[in-house]
N, C-alpha and C positions, 0 to 999 in steps of 0.2 A: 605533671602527673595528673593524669585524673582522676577527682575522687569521689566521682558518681557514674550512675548507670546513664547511658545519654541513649532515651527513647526513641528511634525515629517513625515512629509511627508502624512500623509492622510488626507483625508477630515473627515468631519464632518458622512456623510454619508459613508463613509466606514467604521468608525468608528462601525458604529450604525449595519453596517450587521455583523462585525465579532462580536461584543457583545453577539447581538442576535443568532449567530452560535454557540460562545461556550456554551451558558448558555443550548440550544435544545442539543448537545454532551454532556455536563455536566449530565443533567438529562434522554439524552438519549430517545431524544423525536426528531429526526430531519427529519423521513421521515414525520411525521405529521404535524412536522413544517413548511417543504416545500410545503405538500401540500395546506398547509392556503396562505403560499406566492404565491403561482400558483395563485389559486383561487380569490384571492383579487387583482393582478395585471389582471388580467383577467376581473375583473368587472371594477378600475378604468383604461386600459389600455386609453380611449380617454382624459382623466385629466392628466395621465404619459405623452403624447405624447404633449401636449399643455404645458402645464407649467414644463416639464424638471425634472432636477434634485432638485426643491425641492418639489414637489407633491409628489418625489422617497420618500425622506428624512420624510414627513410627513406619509407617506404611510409605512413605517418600524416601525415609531414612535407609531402608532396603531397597527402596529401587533403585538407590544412588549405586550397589554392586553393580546391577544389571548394566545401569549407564555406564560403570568404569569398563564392563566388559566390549559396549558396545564401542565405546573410542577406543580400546587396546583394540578389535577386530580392524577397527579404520586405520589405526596409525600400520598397525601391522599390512592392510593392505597397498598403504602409500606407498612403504617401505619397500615392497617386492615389485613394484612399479619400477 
């Protein structure tokens, strides 16, 4: 059992963009996915700039919908394949 937190050097939110990186590689979906990220830092950039690094944090945490929608749109198009 373990009975510490065991650091590996990243944050929370690094964490959370490479997740989000593999799973857009994985299914092969990343320039689309960049472009949501463009897009959406673009609309909240004065909420990034005011509250930091966790506005980042929740602002990845939403895009992770967009990304599940963009693989359900892939896996769905494999399927009709």
């Amino acid at each position: 059992m373990i009975d510490r937190v065991i650091n590996n050097g990243m944050s929370e939110l690094q964490n959370v963009k490479m997740e989000n990186m593999a799973v857009a590689k994985y299914f092969d979906v990343q320039k689309e996915y960049s472009t949501i990220v463009t897009e959406i830092r673009k609309v909240n950039e004065k909420n990034l700039a005011k509250r930091g690094e966790e506005a980042e944090l929740n602002l990845y945490y939403s895009i992770r919908y967009y990304l599940n929608m963009l693989v359900a749109d892939k896996l769905a198009e494999q399927n009709n394949e």
